[in-house]
C-alpha positions in Angstrom: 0.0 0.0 0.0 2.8 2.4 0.2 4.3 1.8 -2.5 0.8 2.8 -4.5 -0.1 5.7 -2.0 3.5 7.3 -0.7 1.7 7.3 2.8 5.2 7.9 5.2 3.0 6.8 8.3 2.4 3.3 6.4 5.8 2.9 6.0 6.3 4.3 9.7 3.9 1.1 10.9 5.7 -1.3 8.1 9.3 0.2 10.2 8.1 -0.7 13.5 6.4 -3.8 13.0 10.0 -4.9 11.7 12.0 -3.5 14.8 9.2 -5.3 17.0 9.8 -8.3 15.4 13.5 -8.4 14.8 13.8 -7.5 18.5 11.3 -9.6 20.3 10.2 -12.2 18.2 12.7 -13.5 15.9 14.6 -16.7 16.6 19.0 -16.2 16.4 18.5 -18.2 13.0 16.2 -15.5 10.9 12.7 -16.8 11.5 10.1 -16.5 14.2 6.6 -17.9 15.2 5.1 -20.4 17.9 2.4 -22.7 16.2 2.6 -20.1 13.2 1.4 -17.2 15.4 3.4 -14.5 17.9 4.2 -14.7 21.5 5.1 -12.0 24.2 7.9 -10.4 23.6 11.3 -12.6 23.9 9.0 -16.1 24.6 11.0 -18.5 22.3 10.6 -21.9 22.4 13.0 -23.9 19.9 11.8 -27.7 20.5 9.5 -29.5 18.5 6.8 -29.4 20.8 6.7 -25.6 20.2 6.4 -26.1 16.5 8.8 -22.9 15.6 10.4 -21.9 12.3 6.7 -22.9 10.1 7.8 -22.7 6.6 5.0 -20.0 5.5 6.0 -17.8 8.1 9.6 -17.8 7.4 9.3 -17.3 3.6 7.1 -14.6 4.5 9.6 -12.8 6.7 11.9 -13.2 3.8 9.4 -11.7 1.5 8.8 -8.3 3.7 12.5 -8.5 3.9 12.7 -8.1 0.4 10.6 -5.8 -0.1 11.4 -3.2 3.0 14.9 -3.1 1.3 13.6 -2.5 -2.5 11.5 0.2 -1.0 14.4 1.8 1.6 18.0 0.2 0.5 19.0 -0.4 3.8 21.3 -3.3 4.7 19.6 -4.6 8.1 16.9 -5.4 6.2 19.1 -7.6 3.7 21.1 -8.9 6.4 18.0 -10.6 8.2 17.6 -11.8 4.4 20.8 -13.4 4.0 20.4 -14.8 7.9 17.2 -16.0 7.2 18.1 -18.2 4.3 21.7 -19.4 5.6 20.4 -20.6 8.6 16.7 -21.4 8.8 15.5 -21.8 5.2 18.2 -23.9 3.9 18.5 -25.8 8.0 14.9 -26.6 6.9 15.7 -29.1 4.0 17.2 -32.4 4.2 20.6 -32.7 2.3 20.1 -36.2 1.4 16.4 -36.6 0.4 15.4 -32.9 -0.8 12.8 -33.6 2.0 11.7 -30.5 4.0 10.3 -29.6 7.7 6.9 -28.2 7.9 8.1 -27.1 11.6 12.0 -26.5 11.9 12.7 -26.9 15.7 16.9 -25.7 16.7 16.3 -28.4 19.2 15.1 -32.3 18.7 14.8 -34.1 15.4 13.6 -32.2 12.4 10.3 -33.8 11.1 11.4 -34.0 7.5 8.3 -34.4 4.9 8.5 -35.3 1.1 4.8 -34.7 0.6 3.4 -31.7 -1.0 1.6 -29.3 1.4 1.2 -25.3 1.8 3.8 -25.1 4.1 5.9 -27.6 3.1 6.2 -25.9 -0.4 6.9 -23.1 1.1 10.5 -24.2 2.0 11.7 -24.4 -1.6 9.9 -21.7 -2.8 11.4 -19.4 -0.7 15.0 -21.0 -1.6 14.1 -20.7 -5.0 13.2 -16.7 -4.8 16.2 -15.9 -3.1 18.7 -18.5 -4.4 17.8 -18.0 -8.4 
């Protein structure tokens, strides 16, 4: 909507919805969510049973990513890009098998899928917009 209207308060709320979640939401490996929904601030739970790192939501953080640094050119918002991808997106696929995790926990086995879902596409597709 900015980018069609030029509205500087849009991008104002666009701004702070990133610092908000860059600061209290996002896990050390570039993605965020807890059953594919926020928590209070700094509430990060990283084992399976908390179902972190959904591979919607972290292709969608890369997407606003993308397109807060087309819009601004600043680097931080690249950088969570490049962290995002390095270490979550990428984590989320298996090297052997190609097969993905819906859910990506940083602790316990990764429940790695070869079927085609929503979110389980999502995993490639957001390696393939980035990586191509």
């Amino acid at each position: 909507m900015y980018r069609l209207t030029g509205d500087k308060d849009l991008l104002n709320v666009i701004n702070y919805t990133f610092d908000d979640i860059s600061a209290n939401r996002l896990f050390v490996t570039g993605t965020s969510s807890d059953h594919e929904r926020f928590q209070d601030d700094h509430y990060l739970l990283a084992d399976t049973s908390a179902h972190m790192g959904e591979g919607c939501v972290t292709t969608t953080w890369l997407q606003f990513n993308t397109q807060l640094f087309s819009i601004t050119g600043d680097l931080k918002y690249y950088n969570e890009i490049e962290k995002t991808i390095y270490n979550h997106l990428l984590g989320a696929e298996n090297p052997q098998t190609g097969c993905v995790s819906y859910y990506t926990p940083l602790i316990g086995e990764k429940p790695y899928r070869c079927n085609i879902t929503c979110c389980l596409s999502s995993v490639p597709r957001g390696s393939h917009l980035f990586l191509t």
